[in-house]
C-alpha positions as CSV (number, residue, x, y, z in Angstrom):
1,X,-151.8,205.1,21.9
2,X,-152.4,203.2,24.9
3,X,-153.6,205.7,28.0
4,X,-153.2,204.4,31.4
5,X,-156.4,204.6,33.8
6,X,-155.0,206.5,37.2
7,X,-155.2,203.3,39.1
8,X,-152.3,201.9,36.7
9,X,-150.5,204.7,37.2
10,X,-150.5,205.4,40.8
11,X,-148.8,201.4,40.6
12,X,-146.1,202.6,38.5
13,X,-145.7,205.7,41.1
14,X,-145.0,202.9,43.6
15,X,-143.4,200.0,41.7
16,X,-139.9,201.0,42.3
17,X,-138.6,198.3,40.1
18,X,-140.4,198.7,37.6
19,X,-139.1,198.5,33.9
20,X,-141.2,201.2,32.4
21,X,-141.7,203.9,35.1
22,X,-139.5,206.8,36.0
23,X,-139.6,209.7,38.5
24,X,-138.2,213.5,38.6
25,X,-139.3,216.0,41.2
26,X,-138.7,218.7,38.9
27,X,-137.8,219.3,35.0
28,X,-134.8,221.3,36.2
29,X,-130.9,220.8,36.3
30,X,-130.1,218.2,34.0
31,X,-133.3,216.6,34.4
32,X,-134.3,217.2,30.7
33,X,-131.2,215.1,29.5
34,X,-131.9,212.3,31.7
35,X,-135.5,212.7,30.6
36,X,-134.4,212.3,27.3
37,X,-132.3,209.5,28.0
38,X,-135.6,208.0,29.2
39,X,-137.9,208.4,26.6
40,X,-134.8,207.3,24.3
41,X,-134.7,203.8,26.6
42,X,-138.7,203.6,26.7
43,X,-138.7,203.6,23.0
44,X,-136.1,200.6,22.6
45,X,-138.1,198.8,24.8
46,X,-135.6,196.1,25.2
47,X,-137.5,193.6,27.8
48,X,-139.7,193.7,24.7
49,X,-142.5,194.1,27.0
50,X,-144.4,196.0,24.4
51,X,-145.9,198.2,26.9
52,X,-145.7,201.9,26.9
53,X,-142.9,203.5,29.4
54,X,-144.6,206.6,31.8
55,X,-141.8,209.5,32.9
56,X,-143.3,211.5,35.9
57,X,-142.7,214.9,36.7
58,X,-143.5,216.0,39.8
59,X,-143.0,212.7,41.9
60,X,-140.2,211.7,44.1
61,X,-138.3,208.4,43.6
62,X,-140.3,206.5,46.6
63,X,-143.6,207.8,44.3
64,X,-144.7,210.4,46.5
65,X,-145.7,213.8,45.2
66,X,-143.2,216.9,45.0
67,X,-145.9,219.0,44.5
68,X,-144.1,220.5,41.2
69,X,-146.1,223.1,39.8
70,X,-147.4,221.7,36.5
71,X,-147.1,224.8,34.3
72,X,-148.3,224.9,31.2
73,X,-144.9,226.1,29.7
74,X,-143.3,222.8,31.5
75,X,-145.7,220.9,29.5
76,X,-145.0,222.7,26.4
77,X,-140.9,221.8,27.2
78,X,-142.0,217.9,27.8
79,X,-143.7,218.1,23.9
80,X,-140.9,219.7,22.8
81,X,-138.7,216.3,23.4
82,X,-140.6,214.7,20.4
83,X,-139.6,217.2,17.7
84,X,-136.8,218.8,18.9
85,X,-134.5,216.3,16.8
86,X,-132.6,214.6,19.7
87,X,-134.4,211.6,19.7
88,X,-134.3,209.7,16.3
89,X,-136.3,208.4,14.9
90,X,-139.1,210.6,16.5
91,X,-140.6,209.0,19.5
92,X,-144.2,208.8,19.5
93,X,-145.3,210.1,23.3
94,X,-148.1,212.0,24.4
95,X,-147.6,214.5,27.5
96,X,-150.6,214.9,29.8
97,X,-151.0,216.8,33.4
98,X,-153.0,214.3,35.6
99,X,-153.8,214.4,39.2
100,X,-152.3,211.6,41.2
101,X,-151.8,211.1,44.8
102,X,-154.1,214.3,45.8
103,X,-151.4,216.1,43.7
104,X,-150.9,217.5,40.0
105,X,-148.0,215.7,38.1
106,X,-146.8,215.9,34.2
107,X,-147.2,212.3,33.1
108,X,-145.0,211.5,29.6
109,X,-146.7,208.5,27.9
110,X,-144.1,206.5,25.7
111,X,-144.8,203.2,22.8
112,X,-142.3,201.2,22.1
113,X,-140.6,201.8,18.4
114,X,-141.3,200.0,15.7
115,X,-138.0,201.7,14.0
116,X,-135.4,200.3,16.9
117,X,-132.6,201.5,17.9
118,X,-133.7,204.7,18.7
119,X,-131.2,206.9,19.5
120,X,-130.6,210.5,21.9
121,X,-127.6,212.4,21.2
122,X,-125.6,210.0,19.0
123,X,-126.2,207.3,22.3
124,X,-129.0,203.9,22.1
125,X,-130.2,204.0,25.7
126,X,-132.0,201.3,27.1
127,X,-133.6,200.2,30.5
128,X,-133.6,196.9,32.4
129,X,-135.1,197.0,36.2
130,X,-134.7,200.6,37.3
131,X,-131.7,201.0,35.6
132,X,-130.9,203.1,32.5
133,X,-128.2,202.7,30.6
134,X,-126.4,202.9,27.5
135,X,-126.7,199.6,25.1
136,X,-123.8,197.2,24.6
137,X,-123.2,195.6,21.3
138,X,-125.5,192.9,21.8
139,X,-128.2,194.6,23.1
140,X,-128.2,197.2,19.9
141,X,-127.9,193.9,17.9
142,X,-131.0,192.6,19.0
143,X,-133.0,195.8,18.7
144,X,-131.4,195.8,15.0
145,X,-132.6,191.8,14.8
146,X,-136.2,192.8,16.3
147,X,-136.8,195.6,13.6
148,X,-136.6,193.1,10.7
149,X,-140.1,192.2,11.9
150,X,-141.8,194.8,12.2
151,X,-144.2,196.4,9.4
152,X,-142.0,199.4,8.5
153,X,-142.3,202.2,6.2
154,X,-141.5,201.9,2.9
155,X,-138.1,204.0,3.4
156,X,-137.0,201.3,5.1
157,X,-137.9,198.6,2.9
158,X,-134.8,196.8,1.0
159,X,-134.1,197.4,-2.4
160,X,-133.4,193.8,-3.7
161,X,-131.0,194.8,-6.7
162,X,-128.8,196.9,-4.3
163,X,-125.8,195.5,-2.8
164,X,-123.4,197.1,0.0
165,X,-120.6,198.2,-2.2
166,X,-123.5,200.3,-3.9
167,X,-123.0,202.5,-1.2
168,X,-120.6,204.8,-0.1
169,X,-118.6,203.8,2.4
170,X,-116.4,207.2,2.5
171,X,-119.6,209.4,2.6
172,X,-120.6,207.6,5.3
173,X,-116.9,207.2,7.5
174,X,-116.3,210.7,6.8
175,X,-119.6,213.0,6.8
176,X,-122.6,210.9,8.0
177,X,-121.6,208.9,10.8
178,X,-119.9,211.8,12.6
179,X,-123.2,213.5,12.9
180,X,-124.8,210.3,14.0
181,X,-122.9,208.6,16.8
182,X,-121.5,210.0,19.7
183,X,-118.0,210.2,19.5
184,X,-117.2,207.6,22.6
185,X,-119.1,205.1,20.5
186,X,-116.9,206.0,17.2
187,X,-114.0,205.8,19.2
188,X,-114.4,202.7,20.4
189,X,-114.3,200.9,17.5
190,X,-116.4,197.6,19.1
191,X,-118.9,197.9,15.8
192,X,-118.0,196.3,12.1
193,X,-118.8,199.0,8.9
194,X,-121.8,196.8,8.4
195,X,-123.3,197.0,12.5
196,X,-123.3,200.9,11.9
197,X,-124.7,200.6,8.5
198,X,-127.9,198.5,10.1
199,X,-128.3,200.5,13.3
200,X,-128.1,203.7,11.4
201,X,-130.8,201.9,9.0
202,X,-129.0,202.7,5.9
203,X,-128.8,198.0,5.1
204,X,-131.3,196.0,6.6
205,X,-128.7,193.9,9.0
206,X,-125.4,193.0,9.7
207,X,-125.8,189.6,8.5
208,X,-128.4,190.5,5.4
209,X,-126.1,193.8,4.1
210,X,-128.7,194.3,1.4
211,X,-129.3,198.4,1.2
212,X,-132.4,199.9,2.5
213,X,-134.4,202.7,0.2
214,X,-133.3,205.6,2.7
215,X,-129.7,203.9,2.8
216,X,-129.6,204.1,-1.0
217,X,-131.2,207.8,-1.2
218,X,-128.9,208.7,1.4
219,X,-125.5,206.5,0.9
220,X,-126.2,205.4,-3.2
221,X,-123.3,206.3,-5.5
222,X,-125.8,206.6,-8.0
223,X,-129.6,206.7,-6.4
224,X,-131.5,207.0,-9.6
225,X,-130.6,203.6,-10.6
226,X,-132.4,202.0,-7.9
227,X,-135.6,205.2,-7.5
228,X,-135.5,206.9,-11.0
229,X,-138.1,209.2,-9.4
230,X,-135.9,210.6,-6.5
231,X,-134.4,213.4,-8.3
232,X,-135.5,217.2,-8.8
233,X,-136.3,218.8,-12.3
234,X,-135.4,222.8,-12.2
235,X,-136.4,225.5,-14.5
236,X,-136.7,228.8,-14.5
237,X,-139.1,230.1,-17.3
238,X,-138.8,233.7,-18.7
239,X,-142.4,234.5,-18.4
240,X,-145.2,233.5,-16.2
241,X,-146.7,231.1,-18.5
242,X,-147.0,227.6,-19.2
243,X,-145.0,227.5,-22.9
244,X,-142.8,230.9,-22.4
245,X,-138.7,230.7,-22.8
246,X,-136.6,228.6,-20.8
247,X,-133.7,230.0,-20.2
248,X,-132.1,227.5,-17.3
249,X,-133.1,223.5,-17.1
250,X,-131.3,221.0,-14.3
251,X,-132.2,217.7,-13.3
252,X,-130.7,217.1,-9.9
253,X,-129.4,213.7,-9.6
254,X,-127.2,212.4,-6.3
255,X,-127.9,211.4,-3.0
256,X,-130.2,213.4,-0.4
257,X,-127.1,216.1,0.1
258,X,-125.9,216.4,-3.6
259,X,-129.8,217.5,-4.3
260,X,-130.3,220.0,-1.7
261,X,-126.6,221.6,-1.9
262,X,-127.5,222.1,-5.3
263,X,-131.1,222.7,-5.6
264,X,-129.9,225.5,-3.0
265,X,-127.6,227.1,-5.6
266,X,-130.2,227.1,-8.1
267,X,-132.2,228.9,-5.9
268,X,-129.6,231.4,-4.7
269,X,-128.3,232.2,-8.4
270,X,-132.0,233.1,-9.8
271,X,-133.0,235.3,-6.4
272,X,-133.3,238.9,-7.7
273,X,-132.2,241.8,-4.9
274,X,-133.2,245.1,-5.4
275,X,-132.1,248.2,-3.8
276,X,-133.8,250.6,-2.7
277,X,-132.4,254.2,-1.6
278,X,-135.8,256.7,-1.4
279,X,-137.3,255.7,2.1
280,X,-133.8,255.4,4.3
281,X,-130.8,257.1,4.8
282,X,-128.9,253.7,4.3
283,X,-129.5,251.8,1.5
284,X,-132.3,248.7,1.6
285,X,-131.5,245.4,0.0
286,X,-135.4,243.4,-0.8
287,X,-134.8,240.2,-2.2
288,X,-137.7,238.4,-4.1
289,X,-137.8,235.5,-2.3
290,X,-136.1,235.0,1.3
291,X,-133.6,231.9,0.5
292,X,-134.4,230.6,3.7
293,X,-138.2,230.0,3.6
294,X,-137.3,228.6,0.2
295,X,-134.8,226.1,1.7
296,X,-137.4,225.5,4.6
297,X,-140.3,224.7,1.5
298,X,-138.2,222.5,-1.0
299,X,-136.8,220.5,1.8
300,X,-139.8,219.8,3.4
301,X,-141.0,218.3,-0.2
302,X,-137.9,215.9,-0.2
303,X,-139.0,214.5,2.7
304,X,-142.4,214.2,2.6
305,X,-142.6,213.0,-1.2
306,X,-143.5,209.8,-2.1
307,X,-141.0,207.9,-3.5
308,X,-142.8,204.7,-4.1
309,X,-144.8,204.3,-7.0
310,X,-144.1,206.8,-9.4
311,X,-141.4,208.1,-11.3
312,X,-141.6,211.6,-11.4
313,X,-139.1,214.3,-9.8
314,X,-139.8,216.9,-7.3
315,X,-140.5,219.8,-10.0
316,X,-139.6,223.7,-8.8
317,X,-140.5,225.5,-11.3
318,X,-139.5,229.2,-11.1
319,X,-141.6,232.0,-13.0
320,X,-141.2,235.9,-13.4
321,X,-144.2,236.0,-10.7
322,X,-144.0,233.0,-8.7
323,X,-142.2,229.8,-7.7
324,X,-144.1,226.6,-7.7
325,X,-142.7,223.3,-6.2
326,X,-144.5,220.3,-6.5
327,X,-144.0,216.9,-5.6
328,X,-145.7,213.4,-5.8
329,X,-148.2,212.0,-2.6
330,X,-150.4,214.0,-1.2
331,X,-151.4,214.7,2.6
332,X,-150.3,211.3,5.0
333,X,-151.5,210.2,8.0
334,X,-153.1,212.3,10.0
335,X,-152.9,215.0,8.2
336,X,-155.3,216.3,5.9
337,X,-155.8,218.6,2.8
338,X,-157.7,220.6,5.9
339,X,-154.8,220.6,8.2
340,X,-152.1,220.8,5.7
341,X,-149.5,223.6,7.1
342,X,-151.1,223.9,10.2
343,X,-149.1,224.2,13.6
344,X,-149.6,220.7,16.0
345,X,-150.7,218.8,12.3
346,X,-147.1,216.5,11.4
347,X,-147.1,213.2,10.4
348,X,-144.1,211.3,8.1
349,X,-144.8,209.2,5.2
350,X,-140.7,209.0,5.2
351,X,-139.5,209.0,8.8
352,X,-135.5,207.8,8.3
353,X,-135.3,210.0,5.6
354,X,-136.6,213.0,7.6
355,X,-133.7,211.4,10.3
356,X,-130.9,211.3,7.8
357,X,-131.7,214.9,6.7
358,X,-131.7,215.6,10.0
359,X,-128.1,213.8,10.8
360,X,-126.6,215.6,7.6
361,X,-128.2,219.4,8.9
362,X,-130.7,220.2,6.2
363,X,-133.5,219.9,9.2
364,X,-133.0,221.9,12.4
365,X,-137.0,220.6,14.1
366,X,-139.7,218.7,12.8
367,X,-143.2,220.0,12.4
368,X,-142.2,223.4,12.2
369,X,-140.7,224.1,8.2
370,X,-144.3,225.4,6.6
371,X,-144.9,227.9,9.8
372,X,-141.1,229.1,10.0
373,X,-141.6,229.6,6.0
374,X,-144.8,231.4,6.4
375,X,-143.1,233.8,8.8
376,X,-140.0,234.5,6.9
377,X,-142.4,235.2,3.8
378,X,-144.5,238.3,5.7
379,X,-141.3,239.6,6.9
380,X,-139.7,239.9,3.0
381,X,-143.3,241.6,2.2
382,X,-144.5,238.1,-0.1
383,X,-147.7,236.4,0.4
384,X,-148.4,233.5,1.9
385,X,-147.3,230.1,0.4
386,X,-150.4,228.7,-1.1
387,X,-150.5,224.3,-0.9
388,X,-152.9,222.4,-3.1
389,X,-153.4,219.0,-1.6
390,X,-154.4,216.4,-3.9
391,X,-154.9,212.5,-3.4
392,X,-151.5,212.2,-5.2
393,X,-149.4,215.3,-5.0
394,X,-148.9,218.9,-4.0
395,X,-148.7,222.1,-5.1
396,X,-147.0,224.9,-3.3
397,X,-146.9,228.1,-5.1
398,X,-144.6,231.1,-3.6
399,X,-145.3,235.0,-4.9
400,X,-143.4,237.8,-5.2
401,X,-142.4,240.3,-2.9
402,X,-144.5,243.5,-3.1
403,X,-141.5,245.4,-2.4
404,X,-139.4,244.1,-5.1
405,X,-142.4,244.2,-7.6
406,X,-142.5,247.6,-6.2
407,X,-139.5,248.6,-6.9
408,X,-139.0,247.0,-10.1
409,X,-142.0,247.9,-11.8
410,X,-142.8,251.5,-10.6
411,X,-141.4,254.5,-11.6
412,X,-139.6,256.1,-8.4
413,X,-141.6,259.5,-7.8
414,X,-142.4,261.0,-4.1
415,X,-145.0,259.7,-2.1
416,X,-147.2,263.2,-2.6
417,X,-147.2,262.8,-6.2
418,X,-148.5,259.0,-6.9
419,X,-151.8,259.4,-7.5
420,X,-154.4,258.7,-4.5
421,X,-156.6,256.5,-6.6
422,X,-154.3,253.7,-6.2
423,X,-155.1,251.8,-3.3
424,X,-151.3,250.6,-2.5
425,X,-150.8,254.7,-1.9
426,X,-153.2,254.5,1.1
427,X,-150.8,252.2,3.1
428,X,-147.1,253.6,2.8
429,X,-145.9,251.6,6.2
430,X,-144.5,247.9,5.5
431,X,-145.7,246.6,8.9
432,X,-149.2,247.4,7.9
433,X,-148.8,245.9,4.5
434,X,-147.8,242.7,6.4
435,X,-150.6,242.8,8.7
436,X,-152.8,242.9,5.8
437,X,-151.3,239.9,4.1
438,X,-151.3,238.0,8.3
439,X,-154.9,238.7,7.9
440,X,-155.9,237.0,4.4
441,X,-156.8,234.1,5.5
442,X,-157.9,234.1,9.6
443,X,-159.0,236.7,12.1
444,X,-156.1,237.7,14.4
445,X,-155.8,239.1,17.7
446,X,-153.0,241.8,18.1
447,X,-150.8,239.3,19.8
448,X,-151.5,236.4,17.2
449,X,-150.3,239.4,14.6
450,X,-147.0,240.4,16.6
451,X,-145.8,236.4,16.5
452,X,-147.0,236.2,12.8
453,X,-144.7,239.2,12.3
454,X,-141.9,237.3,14.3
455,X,-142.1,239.3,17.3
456,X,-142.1,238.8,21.3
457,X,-145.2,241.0,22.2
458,X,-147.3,243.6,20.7
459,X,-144.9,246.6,20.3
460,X,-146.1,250.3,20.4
461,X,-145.1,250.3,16.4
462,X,-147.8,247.8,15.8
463,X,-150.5,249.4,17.6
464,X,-150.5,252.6,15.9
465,X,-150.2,250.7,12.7
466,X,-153.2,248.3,13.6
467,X,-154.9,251.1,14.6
468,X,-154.6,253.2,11.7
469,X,-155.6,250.1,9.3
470,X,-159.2,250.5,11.4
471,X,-159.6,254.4,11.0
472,X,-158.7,253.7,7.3
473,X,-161.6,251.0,7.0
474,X,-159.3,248.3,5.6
475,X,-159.4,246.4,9.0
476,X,-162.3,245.8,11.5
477,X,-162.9,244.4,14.9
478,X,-164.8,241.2,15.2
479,X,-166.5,242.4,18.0
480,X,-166.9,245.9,17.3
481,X,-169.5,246.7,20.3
482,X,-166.5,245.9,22.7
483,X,-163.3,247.1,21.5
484,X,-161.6,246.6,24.2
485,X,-162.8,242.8,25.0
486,X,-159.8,240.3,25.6
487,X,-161.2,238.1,22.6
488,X,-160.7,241.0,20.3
489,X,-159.8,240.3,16.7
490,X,-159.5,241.5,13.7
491,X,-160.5,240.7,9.9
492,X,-160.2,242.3,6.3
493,X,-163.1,244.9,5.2
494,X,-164.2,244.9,1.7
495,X,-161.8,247.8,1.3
496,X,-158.7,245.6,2.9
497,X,-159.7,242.8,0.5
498,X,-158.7,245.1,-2.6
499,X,-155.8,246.5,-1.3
500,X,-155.0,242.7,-0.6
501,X,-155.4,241.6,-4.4
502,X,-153.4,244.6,-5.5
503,X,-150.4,243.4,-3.5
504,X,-151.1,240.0,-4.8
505,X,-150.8,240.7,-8.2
């Protein structure tokens, strides 16, 4: 991305005209819609001046400093615009706190799209002069027109053998377009079946109605005519090896929603729930697997698979032990096997599918399904998912949760009498169990534990459990000559790292 020296910007600040500049005094009010609304217009671009569009915050409309205080949680709510799901397809921006004028301002850095029209609440906003506004029929025409020559990604791409009555024109009227225009522009009725088709990218224009690859995963009557590979292949295997019964076998064929709705009922059918009476006065339900982080998991591999190229099906494979799910292409962009799953690492090798999920609800943000799926898995007591990237696909497995395995394969006896050789009887609490599995792969700090465990701050619960891990030995500080130091972490012992393969097992 382009970055402006501060001698370009400070002409924006004073080029009231200007086609690609903005100014807020403050990111409060309704300032964040009309923000959005702006990055929504600087992405359409449609002077085509192929320049990037700057948003200020902190600057008055003459370009004069409010003297805003440029907090790092207002930066953090500027980010937020790009994955929040409001703008689609995802803008690409960069947010940046610069000094200008002898005074701090927020400075929101916007490229044109190469995926136009881009749209913000259901509305294509673009800007000519100083004025922002939303697009007429010609103007969304043209951006339409101007994305035909662009290098796109291969989900946009046409699929030659398709034609328009391929595509479901009901599924569309009556479920998908709802979601995706605003319902003035429905209303109105100024755009022909085939103008929404192309502006929601599902054909490649109005006047060449020939289906695009995320119109026919998304729209097809019959998908796997067109992609054989964009299906899923379910079994659940009574075992937890390679060759033992199968005692359920699906392939999922449909569009996008078919898939998922029923992938989801796979998933709900085969989830075991215990109950557990013992340690509560009210009953405890423990479920193997919490449904959502599988939801969060097997929807993130439909959109990130690669559909070009091969043939083969997302495969979730469920064991006694485990769930694997594993699907074709391996890390994209700029992502890495190294920074696979980590928070601030996103990148899409199939944007406007991850859009249309988005449109039909199977997506609430982007960039955030592995981490919310890591969270919900601590809190149910499993492990952590486990990813193998390869060059061509990947692997995530999912085990079981210790308190369903527990439960399931113990005989219930009191606490006093289970025998203290086993190391699972030296940590009865479940919040220290999760700490231990939090800590399997990082050092934490105590607050970096509380979010892993979903929580606001450090609560007085955790510290007595954190600190009872230490006198037990299964914890340690990382820097254990000042305990007290606001770096303090902490990390597995030798004695933690067995407890940790026992609840792994």
């Amino acid at each position: 991305m382009k970055r402006y020296t501060n001698t370009e910007l400070e002409n924006l600040l004073n080029d009231i005209e200007s086609d690609i500049a903005e100014r807020k005094e403050s990111f409060k009010g309704d300032v964040p819609k009309k923000a959005r609304q702006a990055v929504c217009a600087f992405a359409n671009d449609i002077s085509n001046r192929n320049k990037a569009g700057v948003l200020f915050i902190g600057a008055k409309d003459d370009g004069t400093p409010s003297n805003e205080p440029i907090t790092d949680q207002l930066l953090l709510s500027l980010a937020n615009i790009k994955t929040d799901g409001n703008i689609l397809p995802l803008p690409v921006l960069s947010v940046e706190k610069i000094r200008l004028k002898n005074a701090d301002m927020a400075v929101v850095t916007v490229m044109p799209s190469d995926m136009p029209p881009v749209k913000y609440d259901g509305r294509i906003w673009v800007r000519t002069g100083p004025r922002r506004s939303i697009a007429n029929e010609q103007e969304e025409r043209l951006l339409i027109e101007r994305r035909r020559f662009k290098t796109l990604p291969y989900d946009l791409n046409p699929v030659p053998s398709a034609k328009l009555s391929d595509l479901s024109k009901v599924f569309f009227e009556e479920e998908y377009i709802s979601n995706s225009f605003s319902q003035d522009v429905i209303e109105s009725k100024d755009r022909s079946y085939e103008e929404l088709l192309a502006s929601s990218r599902m054909i490649v224009s109005p006047d060449e109605p020939t289906p695009t690859v995320v119109g026919i995963l998304t729209l097809g009557k019959n998908p796997q005519t067109f992609i054989p590979g964009a299906a899923i292949q379910f079994l659940r295997i009574k075992g937890t090896k390679w060759g033992d019964p199968i005692i359920d076998e699906e392939k999922i064929n449909g569009n996008l929603k078919k898939q998922i709705e029923k992938l989801d009922q796979k998933l709900v059918a085969h989830n075991r729930v215990t109950v557990e009476f013992s340690s509560s006065p009210t009953e405890i339900r423990r479920f193997s697997y919490p449904i959502s982080a599988l939801q969060q998991l097997t929807r993130n591999a439909v959109m990130h698979r690669s559909y070009e190229g091969t043939n083969a099906p997302i495969m979730v494979y469920w064991f006694d032990d485990r769930i694997e799910i594993s699907n074709a292409g391996g890390a994209f962009g700029r992502v890495t096997p190294e920074t696979f799953g980590k928070p601030g690492y996103a990148d899409y090798r199939n944007p406007n599918i991850a859009v249309s999920m988005k449109i039909l609800r199977f997506v609430q943000q982007f960039g955030f399904g592995i981490q919310l799926a890591q969270r919900e898995l601590v809190e149910n007591g499993n492990p952590l998912a486990e990813f193998k990237v390869e060059t061509t696909s990947v692997l995530c497995t999912i085990k079981e949760s210790i308190f369903t395995k527990k439960l399931e394969h113990e005989p219930e006896s009191r606490p006093e009498s289970r025998p203290e050789s086993r190391p699972e009887s030296q940590i009865e609490s479940s919040m220290a169990q999760k700490v231990i599995l939090l800590l399997q792969k990082e050092q934490m700090s105590k607050l970096e534990l509380a979010h892993g465990l979903g929580h606001k701050g450090v609560s007085g619960e955790l510290k007595k459990q954190i600190k009872s891990l230490v006198v037990g030995e299964f914890i340690e500080f990382t820097i254990p000559e000042k305990p007290n130091s606001r770096l303090q972490k902490y990390r597995l012992t030798e004695k933690g790292e067995k407890i940790l393969k026992n609840i792994r097992k």
